[in-house]
C-alpha positions as CSV (number, residue, x, y, z in Angstrom):
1,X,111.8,37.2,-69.7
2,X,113.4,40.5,-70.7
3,X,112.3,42.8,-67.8
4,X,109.7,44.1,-66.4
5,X,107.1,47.4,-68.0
6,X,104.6,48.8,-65.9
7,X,102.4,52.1,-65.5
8,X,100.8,53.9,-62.6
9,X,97.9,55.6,-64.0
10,X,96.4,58.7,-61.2
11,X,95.6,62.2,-61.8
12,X,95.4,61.6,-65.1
13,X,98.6,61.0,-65.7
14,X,101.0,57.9,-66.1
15,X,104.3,57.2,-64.2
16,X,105.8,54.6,-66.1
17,X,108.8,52.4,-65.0
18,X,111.0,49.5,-66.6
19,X,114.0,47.3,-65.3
20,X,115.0,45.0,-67.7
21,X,118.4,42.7,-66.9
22,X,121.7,44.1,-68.1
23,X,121.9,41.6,-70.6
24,X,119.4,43.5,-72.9
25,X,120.3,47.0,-71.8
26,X,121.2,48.6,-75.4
27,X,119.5,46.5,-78.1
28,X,116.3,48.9,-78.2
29,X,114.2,46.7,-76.2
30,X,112.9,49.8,-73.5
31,X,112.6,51.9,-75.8
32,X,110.4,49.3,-78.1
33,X,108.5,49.0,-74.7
34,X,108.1,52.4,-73.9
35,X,106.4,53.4,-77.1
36,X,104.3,50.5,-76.9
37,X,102.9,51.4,-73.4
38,X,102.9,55.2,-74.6
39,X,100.3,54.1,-77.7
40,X,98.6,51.4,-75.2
41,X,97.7,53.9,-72.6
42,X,96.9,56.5,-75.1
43,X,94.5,54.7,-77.3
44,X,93.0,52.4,-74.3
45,X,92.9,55.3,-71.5
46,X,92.9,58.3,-73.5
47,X,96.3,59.2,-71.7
48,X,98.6,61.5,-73.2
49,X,101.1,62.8,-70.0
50,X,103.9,60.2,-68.8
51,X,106.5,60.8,-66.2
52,X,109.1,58.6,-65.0
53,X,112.0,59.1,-61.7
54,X,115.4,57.9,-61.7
55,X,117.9,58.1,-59.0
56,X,120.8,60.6,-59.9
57,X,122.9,58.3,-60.9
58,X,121.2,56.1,-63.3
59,X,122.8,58.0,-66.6
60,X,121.5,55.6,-68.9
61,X,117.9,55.5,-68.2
62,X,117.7,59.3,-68.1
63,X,119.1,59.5,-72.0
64,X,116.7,56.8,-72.7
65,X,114.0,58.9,-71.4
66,X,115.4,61.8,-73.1
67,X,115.7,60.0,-76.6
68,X,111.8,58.7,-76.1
69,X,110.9,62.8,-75.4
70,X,111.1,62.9,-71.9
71,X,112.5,66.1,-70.6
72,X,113.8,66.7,-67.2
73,X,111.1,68.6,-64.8
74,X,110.2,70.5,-61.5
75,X,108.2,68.4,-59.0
76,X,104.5,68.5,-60.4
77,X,101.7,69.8,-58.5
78,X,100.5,66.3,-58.1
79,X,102.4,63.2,-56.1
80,X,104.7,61.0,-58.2
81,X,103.7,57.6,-56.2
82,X,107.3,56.7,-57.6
83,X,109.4,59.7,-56.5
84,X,112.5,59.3,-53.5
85,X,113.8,62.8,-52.5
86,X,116.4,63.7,-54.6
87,X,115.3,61.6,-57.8
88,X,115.3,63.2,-61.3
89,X,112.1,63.6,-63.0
90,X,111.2,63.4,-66.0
């Protein structure tokens, strides 16, 4: 097993999360995942609007989100089931 994918689908929305073990960090394999889940959700659930959290510190899943068009955001008017105070959203 690589890691894990998953998706929280409310409000119409998606959070999407992944942890996969360090020995597969850099060989594309999120990212792989990420638009696979992006084009799953889309064409089975019509979804279109992901957002993901990270804690401050975790540098290299927030430049994967970035490289996958995820751009840092305000707290949405709807709850992030995923969100800690003081995580980054994207």
């Amino acid at each position: 097993m690589v890691g894990r994918l998953e998706a929280t689908v409310h409000h119409g929305i998606a959070e999407v999360a992944f942890l996969l073990g360090p020995e597969y960090w850099g060989r594309g394999y999120a990212s792989q995942s990420l638009q696979w889940l992006h084009a799953y959700l889309a064409e089975n659930l019509a979804l279109r609007q992901y957002w993901a959290v990270t804690a401050p510190a975790n540098w290299r899943c927030q430049k994967l989100l970035l490289r996958n068009g995820y751009c840092e955001q305000s707290p949405p008017e709807f709850p992030l089931y995923s969100y800690d105070p003081g995580d980054k959203i994207f």
